[in-house]
C-alpha positions as CSV (number, residue, x, y, z in Angstrom):
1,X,51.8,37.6,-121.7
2,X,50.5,41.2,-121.8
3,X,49.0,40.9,-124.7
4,X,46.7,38.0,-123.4
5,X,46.4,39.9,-120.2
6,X,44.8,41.8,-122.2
7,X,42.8,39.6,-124.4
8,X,41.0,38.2,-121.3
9,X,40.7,41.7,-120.0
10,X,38.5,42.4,-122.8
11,X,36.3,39.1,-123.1
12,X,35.7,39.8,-119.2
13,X,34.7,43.4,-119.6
14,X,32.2,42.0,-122.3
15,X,31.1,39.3,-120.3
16,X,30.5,41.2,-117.4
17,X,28.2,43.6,-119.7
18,X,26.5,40.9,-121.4
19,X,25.5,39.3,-118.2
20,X,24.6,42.7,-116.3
21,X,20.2,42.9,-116.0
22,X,21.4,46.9,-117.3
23,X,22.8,45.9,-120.3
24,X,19.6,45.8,-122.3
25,X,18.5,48.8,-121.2
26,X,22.2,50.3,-121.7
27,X,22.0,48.7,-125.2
28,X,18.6,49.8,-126.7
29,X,19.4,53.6,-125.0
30,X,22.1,53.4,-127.3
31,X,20.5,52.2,-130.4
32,X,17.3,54.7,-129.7
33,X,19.8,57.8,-129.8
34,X,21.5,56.3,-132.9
35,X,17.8,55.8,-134.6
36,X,17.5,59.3,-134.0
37,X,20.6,60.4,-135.5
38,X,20.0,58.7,-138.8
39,X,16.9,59.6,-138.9
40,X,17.8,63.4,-138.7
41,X,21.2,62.4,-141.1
42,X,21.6,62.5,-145.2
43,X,21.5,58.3,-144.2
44,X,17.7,59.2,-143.4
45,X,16.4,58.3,-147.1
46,X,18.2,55.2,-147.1
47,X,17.0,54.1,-143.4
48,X,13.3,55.0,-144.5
49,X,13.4,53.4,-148.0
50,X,15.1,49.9,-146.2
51,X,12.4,50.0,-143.8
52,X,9.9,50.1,-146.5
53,X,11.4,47.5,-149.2
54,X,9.1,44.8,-149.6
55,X,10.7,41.1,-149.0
56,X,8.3,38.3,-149.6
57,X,5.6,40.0,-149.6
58,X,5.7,42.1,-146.7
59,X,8.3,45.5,-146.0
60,X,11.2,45.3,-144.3
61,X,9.3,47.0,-140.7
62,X,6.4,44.9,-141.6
63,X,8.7,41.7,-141.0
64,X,10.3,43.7,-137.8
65,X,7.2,44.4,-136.0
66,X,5.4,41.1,-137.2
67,X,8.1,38.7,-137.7
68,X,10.5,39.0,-134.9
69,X,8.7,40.6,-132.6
70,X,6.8,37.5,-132.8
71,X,9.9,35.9,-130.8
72,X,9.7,38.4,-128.4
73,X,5.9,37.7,-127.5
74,X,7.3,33.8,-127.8
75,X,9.8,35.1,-124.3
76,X,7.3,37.0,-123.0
77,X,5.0,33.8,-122.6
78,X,7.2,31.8,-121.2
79,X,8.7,34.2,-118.6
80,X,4.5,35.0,-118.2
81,X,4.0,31.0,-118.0
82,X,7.4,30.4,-115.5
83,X,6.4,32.9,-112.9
84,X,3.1,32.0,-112.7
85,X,3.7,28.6,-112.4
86,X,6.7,28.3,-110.7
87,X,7.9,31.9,-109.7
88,X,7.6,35.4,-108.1
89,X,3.5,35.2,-108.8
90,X,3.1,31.3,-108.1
91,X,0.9,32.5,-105.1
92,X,-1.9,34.7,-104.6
93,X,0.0,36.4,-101.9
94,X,2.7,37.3,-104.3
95,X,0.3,38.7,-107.0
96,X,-2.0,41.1,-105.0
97,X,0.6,43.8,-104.7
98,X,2.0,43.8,-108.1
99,X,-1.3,42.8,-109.7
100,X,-3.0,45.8,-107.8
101,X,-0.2,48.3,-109.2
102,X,-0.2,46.7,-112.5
103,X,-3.8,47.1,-112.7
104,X,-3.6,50.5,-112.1
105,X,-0.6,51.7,-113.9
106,X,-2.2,51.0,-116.9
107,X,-5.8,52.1,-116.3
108,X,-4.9,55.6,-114.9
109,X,-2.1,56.1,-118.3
110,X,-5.6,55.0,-120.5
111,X,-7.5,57.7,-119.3
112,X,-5.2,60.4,-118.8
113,X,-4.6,59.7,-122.6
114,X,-8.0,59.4,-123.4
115,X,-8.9,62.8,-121.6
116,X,-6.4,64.7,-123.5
117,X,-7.5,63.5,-127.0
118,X,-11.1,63.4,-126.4
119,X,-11.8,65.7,-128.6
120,X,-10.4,64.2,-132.0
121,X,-11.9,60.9,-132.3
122,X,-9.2,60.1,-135.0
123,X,-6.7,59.6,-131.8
124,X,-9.0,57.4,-130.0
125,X,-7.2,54.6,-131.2
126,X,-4.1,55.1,-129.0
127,X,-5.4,55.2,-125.7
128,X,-3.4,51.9,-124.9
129,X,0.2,53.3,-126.3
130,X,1.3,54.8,-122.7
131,X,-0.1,51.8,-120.7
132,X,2.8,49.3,-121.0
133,X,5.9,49.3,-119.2
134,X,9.5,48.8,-120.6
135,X,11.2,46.1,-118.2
136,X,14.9,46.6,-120.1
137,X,14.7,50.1,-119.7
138,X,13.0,50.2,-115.9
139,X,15.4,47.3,-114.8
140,X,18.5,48.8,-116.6
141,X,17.7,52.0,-114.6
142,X,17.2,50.1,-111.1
143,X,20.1,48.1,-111.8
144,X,22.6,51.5,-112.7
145,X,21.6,52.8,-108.8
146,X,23.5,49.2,-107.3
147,X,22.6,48.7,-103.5
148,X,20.7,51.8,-103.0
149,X,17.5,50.4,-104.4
150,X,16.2,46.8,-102.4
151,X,16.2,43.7,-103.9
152,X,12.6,43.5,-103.2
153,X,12.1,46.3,-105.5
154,X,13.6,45.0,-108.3
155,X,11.6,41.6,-107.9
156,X,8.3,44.2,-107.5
157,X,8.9,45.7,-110.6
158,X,10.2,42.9,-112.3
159,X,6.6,41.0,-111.4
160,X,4.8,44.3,-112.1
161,X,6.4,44.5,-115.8
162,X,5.0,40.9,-116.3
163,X,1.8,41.2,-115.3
164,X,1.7,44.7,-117.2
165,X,2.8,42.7,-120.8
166,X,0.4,40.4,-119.7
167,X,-2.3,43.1,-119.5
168,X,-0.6,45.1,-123.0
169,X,-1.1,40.9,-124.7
170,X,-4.8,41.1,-123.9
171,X,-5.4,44.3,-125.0
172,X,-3.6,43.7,-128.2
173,X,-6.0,40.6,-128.7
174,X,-9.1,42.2,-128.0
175,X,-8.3,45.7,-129.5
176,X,-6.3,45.8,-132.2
177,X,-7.5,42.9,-134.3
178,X,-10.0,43.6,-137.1
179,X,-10.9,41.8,-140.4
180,X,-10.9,38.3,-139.1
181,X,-10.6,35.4,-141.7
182,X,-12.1,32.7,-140.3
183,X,-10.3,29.9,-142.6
184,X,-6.9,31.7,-141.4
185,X,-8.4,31.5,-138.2
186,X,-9.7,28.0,-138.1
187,X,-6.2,26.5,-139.1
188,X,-4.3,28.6,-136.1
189,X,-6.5,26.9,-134.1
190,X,-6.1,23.5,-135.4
191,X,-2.2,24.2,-135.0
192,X,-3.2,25.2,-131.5
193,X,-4.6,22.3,-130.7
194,X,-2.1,20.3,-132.3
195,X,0.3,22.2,-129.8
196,X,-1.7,21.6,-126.7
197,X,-1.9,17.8,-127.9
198,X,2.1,17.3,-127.6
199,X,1.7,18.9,-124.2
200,X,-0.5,16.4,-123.0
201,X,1.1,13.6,-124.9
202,X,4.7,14.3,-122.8
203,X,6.8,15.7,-126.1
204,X,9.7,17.3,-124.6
205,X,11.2,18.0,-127.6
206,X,11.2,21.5,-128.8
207,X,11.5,20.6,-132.5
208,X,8.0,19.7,-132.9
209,X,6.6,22.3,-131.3
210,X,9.2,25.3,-133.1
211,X,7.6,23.3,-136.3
212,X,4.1,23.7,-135.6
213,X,4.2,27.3,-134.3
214,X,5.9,28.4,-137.3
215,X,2.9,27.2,-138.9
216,X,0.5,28.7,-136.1
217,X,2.6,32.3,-137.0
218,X,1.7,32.1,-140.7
219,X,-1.8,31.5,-139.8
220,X,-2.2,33.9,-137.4
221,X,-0.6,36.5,-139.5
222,X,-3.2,35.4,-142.5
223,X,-6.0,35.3,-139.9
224,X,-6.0,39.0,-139.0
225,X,-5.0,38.8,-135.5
226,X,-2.0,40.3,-134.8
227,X,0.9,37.7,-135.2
228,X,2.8,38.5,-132.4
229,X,-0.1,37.0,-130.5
230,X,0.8,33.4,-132.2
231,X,4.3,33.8,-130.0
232,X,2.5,34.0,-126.9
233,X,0.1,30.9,-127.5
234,X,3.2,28.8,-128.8
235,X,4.5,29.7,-125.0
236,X,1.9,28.8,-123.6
237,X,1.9,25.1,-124.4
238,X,5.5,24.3,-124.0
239,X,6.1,22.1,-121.1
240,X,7.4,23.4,-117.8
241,X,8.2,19.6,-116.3
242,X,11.6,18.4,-117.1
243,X,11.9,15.4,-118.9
244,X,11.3,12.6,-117.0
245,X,15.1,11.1,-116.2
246,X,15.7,14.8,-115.5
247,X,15.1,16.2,-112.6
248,X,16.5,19.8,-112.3
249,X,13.7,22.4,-113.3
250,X,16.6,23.8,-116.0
251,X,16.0,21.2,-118.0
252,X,12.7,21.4,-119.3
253,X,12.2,22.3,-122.4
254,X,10.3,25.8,-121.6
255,X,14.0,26.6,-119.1
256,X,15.6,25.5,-122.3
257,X,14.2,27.5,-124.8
258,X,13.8,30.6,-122.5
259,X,17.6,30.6,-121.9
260,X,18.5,29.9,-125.1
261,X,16.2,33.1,-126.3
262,X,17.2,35.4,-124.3
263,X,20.2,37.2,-125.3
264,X,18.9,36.5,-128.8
265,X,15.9,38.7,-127.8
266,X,18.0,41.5,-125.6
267,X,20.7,41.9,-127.8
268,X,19.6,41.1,-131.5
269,X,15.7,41.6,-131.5
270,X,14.7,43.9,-129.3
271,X,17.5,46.7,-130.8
272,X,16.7,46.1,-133.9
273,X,12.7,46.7,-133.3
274,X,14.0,49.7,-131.5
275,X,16.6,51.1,-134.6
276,X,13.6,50.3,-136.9
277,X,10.9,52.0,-134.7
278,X,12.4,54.7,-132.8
279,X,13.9,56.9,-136.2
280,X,12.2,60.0,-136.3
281,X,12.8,62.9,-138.4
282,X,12.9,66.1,-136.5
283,X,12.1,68.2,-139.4
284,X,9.5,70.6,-139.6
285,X,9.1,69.8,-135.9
286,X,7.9,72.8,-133.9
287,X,6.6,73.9,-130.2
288,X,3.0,73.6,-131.0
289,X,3.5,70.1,-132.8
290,X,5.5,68.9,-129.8
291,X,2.6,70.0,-127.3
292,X,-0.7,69.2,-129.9
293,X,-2.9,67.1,-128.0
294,X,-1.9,63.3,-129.1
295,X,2.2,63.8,-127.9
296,X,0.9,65.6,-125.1
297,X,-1.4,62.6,-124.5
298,X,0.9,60.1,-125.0
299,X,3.6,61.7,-122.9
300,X,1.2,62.8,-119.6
301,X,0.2,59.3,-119.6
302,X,3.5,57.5,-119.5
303,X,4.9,60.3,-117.1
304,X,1.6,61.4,-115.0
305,X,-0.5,58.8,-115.4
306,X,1.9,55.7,-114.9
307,X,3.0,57.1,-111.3
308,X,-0.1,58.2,-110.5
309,X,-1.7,54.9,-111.2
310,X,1.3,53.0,-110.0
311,X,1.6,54.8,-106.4
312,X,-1.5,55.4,-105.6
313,X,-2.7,51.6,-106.4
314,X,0.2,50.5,-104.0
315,X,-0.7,53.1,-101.4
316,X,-4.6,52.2,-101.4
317,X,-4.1,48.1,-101.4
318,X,-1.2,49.0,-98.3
319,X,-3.4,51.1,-96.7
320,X,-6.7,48.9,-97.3
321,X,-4.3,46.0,-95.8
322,X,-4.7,43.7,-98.8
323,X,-0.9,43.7,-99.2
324,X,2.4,44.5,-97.2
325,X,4.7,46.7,-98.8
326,X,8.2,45.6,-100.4
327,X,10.6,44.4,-97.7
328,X,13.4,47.2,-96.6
329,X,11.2,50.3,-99.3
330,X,10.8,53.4,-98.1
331,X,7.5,55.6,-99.1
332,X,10.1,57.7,-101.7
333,X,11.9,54.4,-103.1
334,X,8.3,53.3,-104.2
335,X,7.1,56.5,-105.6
336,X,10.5,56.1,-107.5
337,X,10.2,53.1,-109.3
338,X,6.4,54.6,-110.0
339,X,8.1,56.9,-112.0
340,X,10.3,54.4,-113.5
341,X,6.7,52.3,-114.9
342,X,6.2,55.4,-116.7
343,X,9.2,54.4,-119.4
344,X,7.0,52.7,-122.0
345,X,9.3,53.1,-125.1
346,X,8.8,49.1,-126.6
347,X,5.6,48.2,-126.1
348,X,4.2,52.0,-126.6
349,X,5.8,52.3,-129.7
350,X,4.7,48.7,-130.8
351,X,1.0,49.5,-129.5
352,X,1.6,52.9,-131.6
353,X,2.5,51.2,-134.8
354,X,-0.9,49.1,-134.2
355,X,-3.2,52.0,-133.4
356,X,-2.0,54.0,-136.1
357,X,-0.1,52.1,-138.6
358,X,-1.6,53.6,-141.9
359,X,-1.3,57.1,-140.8
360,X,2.8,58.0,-140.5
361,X,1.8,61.6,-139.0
362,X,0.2,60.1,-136.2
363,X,3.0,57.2,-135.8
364,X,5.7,59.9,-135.4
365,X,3.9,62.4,-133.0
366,X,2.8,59.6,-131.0
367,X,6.7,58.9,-130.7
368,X,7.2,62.4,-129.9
369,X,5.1,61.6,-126.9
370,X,6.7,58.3,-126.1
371,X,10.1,59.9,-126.3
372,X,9.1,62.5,-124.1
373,X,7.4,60.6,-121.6
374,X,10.0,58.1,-121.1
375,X,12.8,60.0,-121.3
376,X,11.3,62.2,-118.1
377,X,9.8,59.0,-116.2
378,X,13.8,57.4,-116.4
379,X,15.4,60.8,-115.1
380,X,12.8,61.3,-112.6
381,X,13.3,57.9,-111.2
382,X,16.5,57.7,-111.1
383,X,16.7,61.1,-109.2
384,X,14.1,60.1,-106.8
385,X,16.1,57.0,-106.2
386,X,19.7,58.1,-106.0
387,X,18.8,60.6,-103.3
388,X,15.9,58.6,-101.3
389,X,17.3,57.5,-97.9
390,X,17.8,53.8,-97.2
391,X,15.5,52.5,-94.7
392,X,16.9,51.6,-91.7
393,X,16.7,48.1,-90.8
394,X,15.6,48.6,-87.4
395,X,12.9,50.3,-89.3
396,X,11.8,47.7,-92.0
397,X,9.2,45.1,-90.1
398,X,7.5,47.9,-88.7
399,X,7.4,50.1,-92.3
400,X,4.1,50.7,-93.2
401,X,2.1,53.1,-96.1
């Protein structure tokens, strides 16, 4: 009896972490410290030289950042697709606020980077690594402070993070593409079609669709637009309507296949891009590497920039009275989860590998500045938000910027 006591013990503990909103974060903190320590370990060789074997054609990291985060961009679209359609941004009314901030918190980071490398045009490239926010990491922060932090602030930042992916999606479109082959191209977009004609046709199956945007992947990838963008189209087409003798929203295929992706995503992909991309070795590393101007860039405009951008886009559309602030947040709790936009680590170092991909030097010291940049944006935030007071509730209709 004890021993299944403690069986069930066990499964519940893991359940319990598996279905926390932290556990992401929790997880990919873990698996960022551990690409550290191999990278700085007599495994480093080994981790490098996997990470550059060639498998079909394209290395190991190629395959990473190409290949499944592909899937990633797939989740991303649908979450994009569901909220706009039938979530926290379904109205105008819910997107001015976090649209406004979003808007901002990745226009301010853009320059702020851009000012601080202006003089090397060779770092131009990377003006978009600190614009994008990390939602596991921001939400597995929020989530670690419990009650103290609104609900309404959670749901802000969640809808923030969206519409910030969304912004880090078009900017990898219009950016970071070059070399187009238009007979690449011109098949993706018959597969596209193809897609959007099973929309219209009522195919709720997902089989057909999976089929064709593996298809619309290989194209894409041939095409030279970034692949992961094909993961983001495929989204895009899948049906939100259940089928029709089902009525619950959970059962269409777009509820499906976001549910079912999910913890694939948190727990398999998303560590794994962070294990392959967040290894850097620390020797030969010195003070005036760690504050040359493209880590220094990358790092003010995660951790300056980001809050700046954030907060004072929030403040001004408050104050302007084109939005009403988050129900029950204080002034502080705001400026707080400012700070926690600044924790860019995914999509920075995704955007970094994009920018910069055929110059390692410049890979790793932009990571230097991701690093750095999140890591003071997460303890920032949290501070601010572990010691902001609560606002009263006698105090929350009449809170105001």
């Amino acid at each position: 009896m004890d021993g299944q006591r403690e069986v069930k013990r066990r499964v519940s503990l893991m359940r319990r972490f598996f279905d926390s909103e932290a556990s992401g974060g929790i997880l990919l903190m873990g698996v960022t410290v551990a690409a550290l320590a191999i990278a700085n370990s007599p495994l480093s060789e080994a981790y490098f030289g996997i990470l550059k074997t060639y498998v079909l054609g394209l290395s190991v990291l190629h395959w990473i950042n190409d290949g499944l985060m592909a899937v990633f961009f797939l989740l991303v679209g649908l979450e994009i697709k569901r909220e706009f359609l039938d979530g926290q941004l379904s109205t105008w009314p819910r997107r001015v606020l976090p649209g406004i901030a979003a808007l901002g918190g990745m226009a301010v980071p853009a320059l702020v980077y851009t000012a601080v490398t202006w003089s090397d045009p060779a770092l131009r490239a990377g003006w978009a690594i600190p614009a994008a926010t990390d939602i596991a990491f921001a939400l597995g922060v929020l989530t670690l402070l419990g009650p103290r932090v609104p609900a309404s602030l959670k749901i802000f930042l969640t809808a923030l993070a969206i519409l910030d992916d969304l912004g880090a999606i078009v900017i990898i479109a219009l950016f970071y593409t070059s070399g187009l082959a238009l007979p690449m191209l011109g098949l993706a977009a018959l597969c596209l079609v193809v897609l959007v004609l099973l929309n219209r046709f009522g195919t709720t199956s997902l089989v057909p669709y999976l089929a064709v945007g593996a298809l619309l992947w290989f194209f894409v990838l041939k095409s030279g637009v970034h692949a992961t963008l094909a993961g983001v189209a495929l989204a895009l087409t899948i049906p939100l309507q259940p089928e029709p003798k089902k009525t619950r929203a959970e059962d269409s295929p777009l509820h499906r296949l976001e549910h079912w992706l999910q913890p694939w995503v948190a727990y398999g992909i998303i560590p794994i891009f962070g294990l392959a991309n967040a290894g850097l070795s620390f020797a030969g590393l010195s003070l005036s590497s760690l504050v040359a101007s493209l880590p220094l860039g990358v790092a003010l405009g995660l951790f300056v920039g980001k809050q700046v951008g954030v907060y004072g886009s929030v403040w001004l559309a408050v104050r302007l009275g084109l939005a009403d602030m988050p129900a029950g947040a204080s002034r502080l709790q705001c400026y707080g989860v400012a700070l926690l936009c600044g924790i860019g680590f995914t999509m920075s170092l995704f955007i970094d590998a994009l920018a910069f991909g055929d110059r390692a030097d410049l890979v790793d010291s932009a990571k230097i500045g991701v690093l750095a940049g999140s890591f003071l944006s997460a303890i920032a935030g949290f501070l601010i938000l572990r010691f902001a007071p609560r606002v009263a509730p006698q105090r929350r209709a009449a809170m105001s910027m």
